[in-house]
N, CA, C and O of each residue as an XYZ file, in Angstrom:
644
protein
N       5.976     -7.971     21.470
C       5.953     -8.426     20.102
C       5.476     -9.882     20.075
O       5.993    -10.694     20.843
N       4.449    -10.267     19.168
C       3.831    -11.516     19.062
C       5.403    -12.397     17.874
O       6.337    -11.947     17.211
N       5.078    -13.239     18.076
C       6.017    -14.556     17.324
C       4.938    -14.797     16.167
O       3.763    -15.156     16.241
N       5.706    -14.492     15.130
C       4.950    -15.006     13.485
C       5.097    -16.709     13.728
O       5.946    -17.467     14.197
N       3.806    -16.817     13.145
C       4.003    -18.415     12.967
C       3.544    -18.912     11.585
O       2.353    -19.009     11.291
N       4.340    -19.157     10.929
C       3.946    -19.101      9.284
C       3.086    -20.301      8.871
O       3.441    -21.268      9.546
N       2.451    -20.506      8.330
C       1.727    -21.756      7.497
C       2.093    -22.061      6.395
O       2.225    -21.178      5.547
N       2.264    -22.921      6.204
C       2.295    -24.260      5.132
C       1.507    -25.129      4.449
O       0.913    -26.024      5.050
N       1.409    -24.966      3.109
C       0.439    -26.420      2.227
C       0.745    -26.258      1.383
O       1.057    -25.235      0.774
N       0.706    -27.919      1.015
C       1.460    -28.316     -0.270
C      -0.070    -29.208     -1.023
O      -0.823    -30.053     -0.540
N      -0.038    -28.610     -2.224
C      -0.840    -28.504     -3.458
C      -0.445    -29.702     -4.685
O       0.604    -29.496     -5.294
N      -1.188    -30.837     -5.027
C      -0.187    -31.565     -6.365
C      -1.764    -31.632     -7.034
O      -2.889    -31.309     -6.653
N      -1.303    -32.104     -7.978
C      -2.612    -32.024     -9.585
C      -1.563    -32.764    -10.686
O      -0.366    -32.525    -10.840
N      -2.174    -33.468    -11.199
C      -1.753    -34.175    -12.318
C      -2.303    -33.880    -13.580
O      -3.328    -34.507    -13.849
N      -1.961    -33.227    -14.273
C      -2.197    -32.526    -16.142
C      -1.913    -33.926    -16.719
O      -1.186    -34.885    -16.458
N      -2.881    -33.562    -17.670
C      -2.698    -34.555    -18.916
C      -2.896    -33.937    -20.350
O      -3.803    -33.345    -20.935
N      -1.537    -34.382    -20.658
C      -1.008    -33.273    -21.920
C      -1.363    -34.294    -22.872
O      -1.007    -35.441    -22.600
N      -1.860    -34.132    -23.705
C      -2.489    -35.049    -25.374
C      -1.038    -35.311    -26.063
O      -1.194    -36.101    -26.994
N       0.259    -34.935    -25.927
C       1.407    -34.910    -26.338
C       2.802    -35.766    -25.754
O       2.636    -35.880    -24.540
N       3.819    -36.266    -26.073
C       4.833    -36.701    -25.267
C       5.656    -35.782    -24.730
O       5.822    -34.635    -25.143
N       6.074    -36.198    -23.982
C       7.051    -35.127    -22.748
C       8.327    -34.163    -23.432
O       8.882    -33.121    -23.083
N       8.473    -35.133    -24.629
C       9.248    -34.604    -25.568
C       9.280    -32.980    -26.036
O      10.171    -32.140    -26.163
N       7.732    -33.003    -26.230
C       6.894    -32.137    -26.597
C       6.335    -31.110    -25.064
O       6.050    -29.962    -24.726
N       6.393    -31.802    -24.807
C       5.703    -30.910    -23.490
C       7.047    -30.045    -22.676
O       6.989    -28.881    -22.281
N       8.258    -30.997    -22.560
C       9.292    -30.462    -21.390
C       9.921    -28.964    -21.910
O      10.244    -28.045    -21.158
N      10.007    -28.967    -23.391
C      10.591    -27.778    -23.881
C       9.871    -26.129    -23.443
O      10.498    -25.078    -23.306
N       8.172    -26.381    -23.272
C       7.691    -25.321    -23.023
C       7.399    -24.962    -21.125
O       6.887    -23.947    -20.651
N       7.811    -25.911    -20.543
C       8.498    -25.226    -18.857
C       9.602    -24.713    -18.912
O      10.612    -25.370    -18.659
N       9.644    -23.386    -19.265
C      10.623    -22.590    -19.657
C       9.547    -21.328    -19.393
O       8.399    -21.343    -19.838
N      10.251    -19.958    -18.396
C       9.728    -18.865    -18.369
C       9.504    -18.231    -20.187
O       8.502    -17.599    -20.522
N      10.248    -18.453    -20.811
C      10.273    -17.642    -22.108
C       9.343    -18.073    -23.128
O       8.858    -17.287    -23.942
N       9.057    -19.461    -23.093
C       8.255    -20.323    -24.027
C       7.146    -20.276    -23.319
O       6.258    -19.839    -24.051
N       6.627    -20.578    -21.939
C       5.580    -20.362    -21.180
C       4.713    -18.607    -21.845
O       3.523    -18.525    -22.151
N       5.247    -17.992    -21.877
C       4.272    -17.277    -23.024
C       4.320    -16.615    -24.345
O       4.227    -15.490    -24.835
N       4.574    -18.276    -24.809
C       3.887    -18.685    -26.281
C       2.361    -19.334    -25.976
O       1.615    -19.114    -26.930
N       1.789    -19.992    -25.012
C       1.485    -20.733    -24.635
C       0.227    -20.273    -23.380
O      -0.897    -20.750    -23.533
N       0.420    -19.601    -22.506
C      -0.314    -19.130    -21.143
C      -0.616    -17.753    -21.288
O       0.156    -16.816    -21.086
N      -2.035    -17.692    -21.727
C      -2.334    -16.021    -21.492
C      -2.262    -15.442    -20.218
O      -2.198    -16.094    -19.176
N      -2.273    -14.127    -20.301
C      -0.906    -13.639    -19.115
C      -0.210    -13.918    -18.090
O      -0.236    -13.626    -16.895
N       0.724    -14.839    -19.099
C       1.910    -14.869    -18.518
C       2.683    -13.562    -18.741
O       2.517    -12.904    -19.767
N       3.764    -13.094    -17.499
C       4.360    -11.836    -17.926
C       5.995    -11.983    -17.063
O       6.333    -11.766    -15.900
N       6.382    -12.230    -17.705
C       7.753    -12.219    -17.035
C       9.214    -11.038    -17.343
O       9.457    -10.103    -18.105
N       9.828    -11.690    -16.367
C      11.498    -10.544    -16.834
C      12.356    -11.418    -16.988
O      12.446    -12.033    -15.926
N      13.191    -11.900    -17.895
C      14.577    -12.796    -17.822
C      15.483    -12.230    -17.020
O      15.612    -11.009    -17.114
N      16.203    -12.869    -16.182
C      16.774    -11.900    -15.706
C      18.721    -12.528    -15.630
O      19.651    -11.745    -15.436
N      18.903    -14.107    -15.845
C      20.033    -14.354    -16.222
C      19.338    -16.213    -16.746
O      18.396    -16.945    -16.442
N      20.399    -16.227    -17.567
C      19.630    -17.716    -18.425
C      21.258    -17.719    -19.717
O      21.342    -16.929    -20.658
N      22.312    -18.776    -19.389
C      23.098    -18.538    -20.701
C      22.668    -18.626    -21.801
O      23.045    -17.872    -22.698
N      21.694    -19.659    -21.992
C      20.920    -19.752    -22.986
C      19.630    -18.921    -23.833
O      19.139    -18.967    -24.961
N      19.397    -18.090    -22.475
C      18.283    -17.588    -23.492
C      16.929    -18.421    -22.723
O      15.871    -17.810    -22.567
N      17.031    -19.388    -22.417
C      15.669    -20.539    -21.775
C      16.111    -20.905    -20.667
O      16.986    -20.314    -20.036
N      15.188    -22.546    -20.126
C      14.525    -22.215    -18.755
C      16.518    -23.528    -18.793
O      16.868    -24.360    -19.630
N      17.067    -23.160    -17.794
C      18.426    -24.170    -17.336
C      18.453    -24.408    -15.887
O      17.605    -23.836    -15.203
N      19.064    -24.954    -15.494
C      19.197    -24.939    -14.016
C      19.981    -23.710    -13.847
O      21.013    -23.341    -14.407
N      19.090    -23.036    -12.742
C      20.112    -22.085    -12.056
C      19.872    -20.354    -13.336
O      20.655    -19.405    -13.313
N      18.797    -20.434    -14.136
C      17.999    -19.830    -14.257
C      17.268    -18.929    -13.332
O      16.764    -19.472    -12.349
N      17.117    -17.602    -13.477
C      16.438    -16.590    -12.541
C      15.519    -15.185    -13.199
O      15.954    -14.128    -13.655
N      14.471    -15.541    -13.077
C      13.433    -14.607    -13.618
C      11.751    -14.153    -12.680
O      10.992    -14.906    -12.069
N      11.685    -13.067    -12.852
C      10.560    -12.576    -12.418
C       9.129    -12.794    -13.103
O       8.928    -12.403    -14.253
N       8.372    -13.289    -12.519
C       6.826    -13.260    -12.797
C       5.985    -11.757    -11.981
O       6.224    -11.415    -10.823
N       5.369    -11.311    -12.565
C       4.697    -10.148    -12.472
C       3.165    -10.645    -12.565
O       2.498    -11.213    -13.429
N       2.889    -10.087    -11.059
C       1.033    -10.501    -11.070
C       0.664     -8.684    -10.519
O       1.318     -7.861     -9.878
N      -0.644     -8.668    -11.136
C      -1.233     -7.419    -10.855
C      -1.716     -7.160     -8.839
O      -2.739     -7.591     -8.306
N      -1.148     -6.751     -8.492
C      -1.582     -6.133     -7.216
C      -0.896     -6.601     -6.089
O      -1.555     -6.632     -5.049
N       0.363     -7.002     -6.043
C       1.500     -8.244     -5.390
C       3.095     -7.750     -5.789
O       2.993     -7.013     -6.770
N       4.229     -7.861     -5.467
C       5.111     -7.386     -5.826
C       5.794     -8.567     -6.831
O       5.292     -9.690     -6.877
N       6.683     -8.298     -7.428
C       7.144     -9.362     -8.413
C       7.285    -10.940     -7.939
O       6.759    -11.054     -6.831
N       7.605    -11.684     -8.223
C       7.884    -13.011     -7.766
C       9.279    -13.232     -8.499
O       9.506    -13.057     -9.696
N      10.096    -13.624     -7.588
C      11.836    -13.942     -8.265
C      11.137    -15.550     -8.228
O      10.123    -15.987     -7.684
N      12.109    -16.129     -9.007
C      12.239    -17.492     -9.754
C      13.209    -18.144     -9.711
O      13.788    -17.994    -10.787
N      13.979    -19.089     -8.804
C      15.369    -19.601     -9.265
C      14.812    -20.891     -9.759
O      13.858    -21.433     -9.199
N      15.633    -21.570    -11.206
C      14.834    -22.831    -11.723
C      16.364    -23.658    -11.005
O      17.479    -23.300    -11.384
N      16.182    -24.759     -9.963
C      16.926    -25.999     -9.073
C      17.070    -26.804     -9.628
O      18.130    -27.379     -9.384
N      16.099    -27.493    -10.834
C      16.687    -28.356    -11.320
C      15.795    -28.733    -12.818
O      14.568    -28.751    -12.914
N      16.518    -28.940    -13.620
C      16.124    -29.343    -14.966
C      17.001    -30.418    -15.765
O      18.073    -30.365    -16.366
N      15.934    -31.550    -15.462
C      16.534    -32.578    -15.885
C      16.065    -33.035    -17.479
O      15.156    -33.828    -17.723
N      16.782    -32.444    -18.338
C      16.084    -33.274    -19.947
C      15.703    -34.293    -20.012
O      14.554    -34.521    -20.391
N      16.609    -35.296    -19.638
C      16.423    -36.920    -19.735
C      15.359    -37.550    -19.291
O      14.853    -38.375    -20.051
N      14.861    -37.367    -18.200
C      13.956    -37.680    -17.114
C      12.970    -36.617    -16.904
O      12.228    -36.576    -15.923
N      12.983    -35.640    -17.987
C      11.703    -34.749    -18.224
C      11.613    -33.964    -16.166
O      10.610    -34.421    -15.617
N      12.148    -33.348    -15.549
C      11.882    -33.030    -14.048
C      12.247    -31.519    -14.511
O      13.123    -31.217    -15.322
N      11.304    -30.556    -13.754
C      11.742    -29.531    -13.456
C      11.542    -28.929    -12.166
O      10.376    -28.999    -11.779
N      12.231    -28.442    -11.503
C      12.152    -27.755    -10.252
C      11.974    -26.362    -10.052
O      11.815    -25.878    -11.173
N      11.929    -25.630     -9.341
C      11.791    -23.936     -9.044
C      11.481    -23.872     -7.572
O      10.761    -24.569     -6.856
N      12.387    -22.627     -7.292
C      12.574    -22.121     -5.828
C      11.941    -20.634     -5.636
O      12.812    -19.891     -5.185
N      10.886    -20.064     -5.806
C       9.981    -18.817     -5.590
C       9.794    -17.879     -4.858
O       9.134    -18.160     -3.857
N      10.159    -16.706     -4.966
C       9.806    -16.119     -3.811
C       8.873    -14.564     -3.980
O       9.247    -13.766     -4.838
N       7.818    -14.279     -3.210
C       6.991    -13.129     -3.320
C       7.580    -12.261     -2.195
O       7.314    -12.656     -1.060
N       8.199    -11.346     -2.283
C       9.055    -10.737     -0.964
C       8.413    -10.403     -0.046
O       7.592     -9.638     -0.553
N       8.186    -10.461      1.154
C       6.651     -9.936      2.057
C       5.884    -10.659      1.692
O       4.833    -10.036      1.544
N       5.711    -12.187      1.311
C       4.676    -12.544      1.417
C       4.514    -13.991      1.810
O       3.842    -14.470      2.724
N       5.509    -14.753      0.648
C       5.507    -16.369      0.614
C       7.006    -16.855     -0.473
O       7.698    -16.284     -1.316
N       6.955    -18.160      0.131
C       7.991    -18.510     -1.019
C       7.326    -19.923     -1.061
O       6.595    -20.454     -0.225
N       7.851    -20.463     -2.460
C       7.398    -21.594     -2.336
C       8.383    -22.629     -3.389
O       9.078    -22.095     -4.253
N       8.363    -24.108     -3.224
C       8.699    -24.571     -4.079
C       7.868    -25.474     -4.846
O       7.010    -26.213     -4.363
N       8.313    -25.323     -6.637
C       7.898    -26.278     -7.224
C       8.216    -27.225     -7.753
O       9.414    -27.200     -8.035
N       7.522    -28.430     -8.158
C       8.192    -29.346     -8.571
C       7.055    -30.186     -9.771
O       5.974    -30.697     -9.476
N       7.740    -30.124    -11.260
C       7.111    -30.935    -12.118
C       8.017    -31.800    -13.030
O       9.001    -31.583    -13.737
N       7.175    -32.993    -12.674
C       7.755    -33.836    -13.809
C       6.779    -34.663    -14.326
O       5.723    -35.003    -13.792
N       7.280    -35.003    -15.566
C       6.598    -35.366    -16.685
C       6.919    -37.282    -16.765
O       7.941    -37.923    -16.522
N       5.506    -37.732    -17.222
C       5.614    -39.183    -17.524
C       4.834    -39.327    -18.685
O       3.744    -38.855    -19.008
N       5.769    -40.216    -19.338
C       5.121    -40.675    -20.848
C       4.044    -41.657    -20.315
O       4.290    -42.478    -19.432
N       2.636    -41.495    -21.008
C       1.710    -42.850    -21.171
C       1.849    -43.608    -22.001
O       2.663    -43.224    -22.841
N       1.098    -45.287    -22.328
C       1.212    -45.778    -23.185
C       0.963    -45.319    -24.378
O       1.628    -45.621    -25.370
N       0.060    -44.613    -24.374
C      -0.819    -44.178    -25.724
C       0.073    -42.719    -26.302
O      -0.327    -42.126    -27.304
N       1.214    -42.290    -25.591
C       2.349    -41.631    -26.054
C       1.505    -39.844    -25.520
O       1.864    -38.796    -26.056
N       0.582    -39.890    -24.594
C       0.444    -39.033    -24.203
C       1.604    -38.553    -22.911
O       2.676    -39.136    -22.747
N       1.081    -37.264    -21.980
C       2.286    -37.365    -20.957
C       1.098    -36.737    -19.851
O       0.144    -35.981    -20.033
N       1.772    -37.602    -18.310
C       0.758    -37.428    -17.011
C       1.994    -36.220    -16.558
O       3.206    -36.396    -16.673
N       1.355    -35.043    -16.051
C       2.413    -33.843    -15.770
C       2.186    -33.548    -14.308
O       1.454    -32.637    -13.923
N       2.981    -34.523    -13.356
C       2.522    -34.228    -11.803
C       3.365    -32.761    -11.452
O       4.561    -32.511    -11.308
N       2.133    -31.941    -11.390
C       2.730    -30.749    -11.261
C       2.541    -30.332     -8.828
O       1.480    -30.242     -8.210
N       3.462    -30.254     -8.453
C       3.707    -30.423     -6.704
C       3.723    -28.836     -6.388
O       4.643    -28.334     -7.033
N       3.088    -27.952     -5.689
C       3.349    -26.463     -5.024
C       3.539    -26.804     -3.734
O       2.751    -27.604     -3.231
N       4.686    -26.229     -2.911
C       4.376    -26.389     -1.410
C       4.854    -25.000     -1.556
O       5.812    -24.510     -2.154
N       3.820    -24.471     -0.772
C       3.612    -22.756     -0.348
C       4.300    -22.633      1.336
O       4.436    -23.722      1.893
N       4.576    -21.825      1.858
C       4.859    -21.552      3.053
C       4.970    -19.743      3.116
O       5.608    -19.259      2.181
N       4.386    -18.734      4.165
C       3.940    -17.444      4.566
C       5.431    -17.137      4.659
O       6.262    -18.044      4.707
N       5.662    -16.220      4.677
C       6.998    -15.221      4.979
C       6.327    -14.312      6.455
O       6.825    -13.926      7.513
N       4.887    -14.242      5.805
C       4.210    -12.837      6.486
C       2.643    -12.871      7.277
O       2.066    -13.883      7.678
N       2.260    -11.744      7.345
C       1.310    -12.393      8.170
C      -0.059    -12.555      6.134
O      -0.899    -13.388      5.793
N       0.417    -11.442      5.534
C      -0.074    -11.441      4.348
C      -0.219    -12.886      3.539
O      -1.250    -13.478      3.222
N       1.075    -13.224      3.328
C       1.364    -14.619      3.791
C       0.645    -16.048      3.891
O       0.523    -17.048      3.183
N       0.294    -15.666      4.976
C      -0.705    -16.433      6.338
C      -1.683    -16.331      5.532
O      -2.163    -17.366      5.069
N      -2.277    -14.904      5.128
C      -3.411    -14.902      4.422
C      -3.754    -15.440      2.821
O      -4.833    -15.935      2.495
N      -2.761    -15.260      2.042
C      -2.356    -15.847      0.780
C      -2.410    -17.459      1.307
O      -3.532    -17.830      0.961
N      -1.942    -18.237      1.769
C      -1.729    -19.841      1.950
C      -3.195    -20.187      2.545
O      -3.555    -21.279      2.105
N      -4.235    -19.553      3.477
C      -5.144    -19.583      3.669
C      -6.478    -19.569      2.682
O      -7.539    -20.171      2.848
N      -6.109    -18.745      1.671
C      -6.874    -18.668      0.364
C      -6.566    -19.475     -0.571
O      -7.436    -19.897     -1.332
N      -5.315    -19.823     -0.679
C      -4.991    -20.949     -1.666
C      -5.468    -22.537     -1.738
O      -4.771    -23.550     -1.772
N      -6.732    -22.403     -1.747
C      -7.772    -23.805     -1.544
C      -7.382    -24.536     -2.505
O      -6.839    -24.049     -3.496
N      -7.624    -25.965     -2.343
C      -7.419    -27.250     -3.291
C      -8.100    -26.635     -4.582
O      -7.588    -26.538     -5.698
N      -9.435    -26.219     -4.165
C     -10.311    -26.132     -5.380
C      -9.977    -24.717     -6.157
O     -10.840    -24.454     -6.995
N      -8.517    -23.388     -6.027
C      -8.324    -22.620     -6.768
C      -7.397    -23.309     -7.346
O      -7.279    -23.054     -8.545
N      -6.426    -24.392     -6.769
C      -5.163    -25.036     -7.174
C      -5.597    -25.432     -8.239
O      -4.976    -25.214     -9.279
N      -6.740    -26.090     -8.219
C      -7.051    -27.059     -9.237
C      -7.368    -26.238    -10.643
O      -6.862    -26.488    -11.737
N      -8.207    -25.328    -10.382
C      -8.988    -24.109    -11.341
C      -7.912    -23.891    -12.436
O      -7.930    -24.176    -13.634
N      -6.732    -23.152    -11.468
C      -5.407    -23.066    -12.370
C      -4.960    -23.663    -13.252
O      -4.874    -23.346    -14.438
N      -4.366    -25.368    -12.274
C      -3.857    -26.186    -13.130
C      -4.795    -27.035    -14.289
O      -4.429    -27.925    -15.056
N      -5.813    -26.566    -14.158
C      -6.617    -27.564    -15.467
C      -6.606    -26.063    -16.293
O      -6.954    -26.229    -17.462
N      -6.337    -24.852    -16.013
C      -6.443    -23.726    -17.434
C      -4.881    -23.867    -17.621
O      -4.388    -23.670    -18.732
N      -4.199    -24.168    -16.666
C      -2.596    -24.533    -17.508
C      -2.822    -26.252    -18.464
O      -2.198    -26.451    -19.506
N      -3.443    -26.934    -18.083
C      -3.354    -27.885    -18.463
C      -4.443    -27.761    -19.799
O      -4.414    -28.691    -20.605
N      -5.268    -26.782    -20.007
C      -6.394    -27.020    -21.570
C      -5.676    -25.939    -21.774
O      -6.380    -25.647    -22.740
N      -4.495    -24.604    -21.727
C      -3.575    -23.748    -22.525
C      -2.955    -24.597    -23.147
O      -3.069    -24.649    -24.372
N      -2.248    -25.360    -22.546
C      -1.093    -25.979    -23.481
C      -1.841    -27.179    -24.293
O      -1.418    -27.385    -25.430
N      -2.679    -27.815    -23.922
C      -3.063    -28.902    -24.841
C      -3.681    -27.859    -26.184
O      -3.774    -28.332    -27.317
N      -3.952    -26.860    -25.976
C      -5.139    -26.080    -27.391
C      -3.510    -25.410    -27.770
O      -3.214    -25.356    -28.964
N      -2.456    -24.896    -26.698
C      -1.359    -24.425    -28.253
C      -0.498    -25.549    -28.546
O       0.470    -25.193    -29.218
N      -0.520    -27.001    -28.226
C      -0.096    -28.128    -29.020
C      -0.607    -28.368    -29.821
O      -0.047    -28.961    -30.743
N      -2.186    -27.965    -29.888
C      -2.628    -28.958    -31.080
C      -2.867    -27.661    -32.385
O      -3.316    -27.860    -33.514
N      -2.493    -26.579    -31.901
C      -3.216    -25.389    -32.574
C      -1.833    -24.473    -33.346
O      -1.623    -24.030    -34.475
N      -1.040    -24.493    -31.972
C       0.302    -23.469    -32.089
C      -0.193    -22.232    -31.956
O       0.539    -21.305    -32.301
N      -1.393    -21.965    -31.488
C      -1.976    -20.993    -30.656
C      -2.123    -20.821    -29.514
O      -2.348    -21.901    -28.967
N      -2.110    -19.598    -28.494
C      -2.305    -19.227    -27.364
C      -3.941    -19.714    -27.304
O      -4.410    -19.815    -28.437
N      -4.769    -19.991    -26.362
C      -5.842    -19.968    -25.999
C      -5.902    -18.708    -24.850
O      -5.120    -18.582    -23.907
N      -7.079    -17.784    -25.195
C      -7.481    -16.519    -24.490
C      -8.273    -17.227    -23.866
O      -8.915    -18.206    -24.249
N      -8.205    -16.411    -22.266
C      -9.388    -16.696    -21.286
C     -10.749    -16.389    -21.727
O     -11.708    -17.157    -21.649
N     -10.753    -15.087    -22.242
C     -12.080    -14.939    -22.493
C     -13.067    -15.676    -23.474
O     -14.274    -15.649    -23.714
N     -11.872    -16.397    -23.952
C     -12.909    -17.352    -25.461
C     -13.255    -18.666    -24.776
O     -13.983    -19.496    -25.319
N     -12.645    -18.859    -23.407
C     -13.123    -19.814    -22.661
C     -14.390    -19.900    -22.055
O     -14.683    -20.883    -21.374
């Protein structure tokens, strides 16, 4: 039997939301995230509230991959921080980490952090594909979703992109 040797990389991108954090922190929340992100697809799966709390746990559903569990670690209102602990079963887990900074001009800089690590050899192959330049692809269509349903209160569709 060969010894798995898993890989690791960690991914950051900075969003810039046209809005204050005020505005921005309420929709990092699995439930509000699609008002906001065309397909997004999730399961709540415990939340006292109803939204995203610490210690929050919900599934994301991607087509051709098994679910992704969600524990949210930390959510700080005050200081705009949110955390999440991820996992793709057989594949990868990863953690995230975003927090939000007000600009002068009352916009907000959203350093959004992924560190990925393989479970598997699939894994291996997923963290291998996950290039700077798909990281980025993502986070600027998360980052022009939410700026077009701040200013709109509409979803923005991929395809009208």
């Amino acid at each position: 039997m060969t010894a798995f040797i898993a890989k690791q990389v960690t991914r950051s991108y900075v969003q810039q939301i046209d809005f204050p954090p005020d505005a921005v922190f309420p929709l990092l929340c699995p439930v509000r995230e699609a008002e906001w992100l065309d397909g997004w697809d999730y399961e709540l799966i415990y939340s006292a509230s109803g939204y995203a709390e610490k210690n929050c746990v919900f599934k994301s559903k991607h087509v051709g991959e098994p679910d992704t569990i969600w524990l949210i670690t930390e959510h700080d209102t005050e200081h705009h921080r949110v955390g999440f602990a991820r996992v793709t079963p057989e594949s990868r887990v990863a953690k995230v980490e975003i927090g939000l900074r007000e600009n002068a001009d009352g916009t907000t800089s959203a350093e959004v952090t992924y560190v990925v690590t393989a479970l598997s050899q699939e894994g291996n192959r997923f963290v291998e594909e996950y290039t700077e330049e798909s990281f980025q692809r993502a986070m600027r269509w998360w980052e022009q979703s939410m700026n077009h349903y701040l200013k709109t209160g509409e979803k923005l569709r991929r395809e009208s992109v």
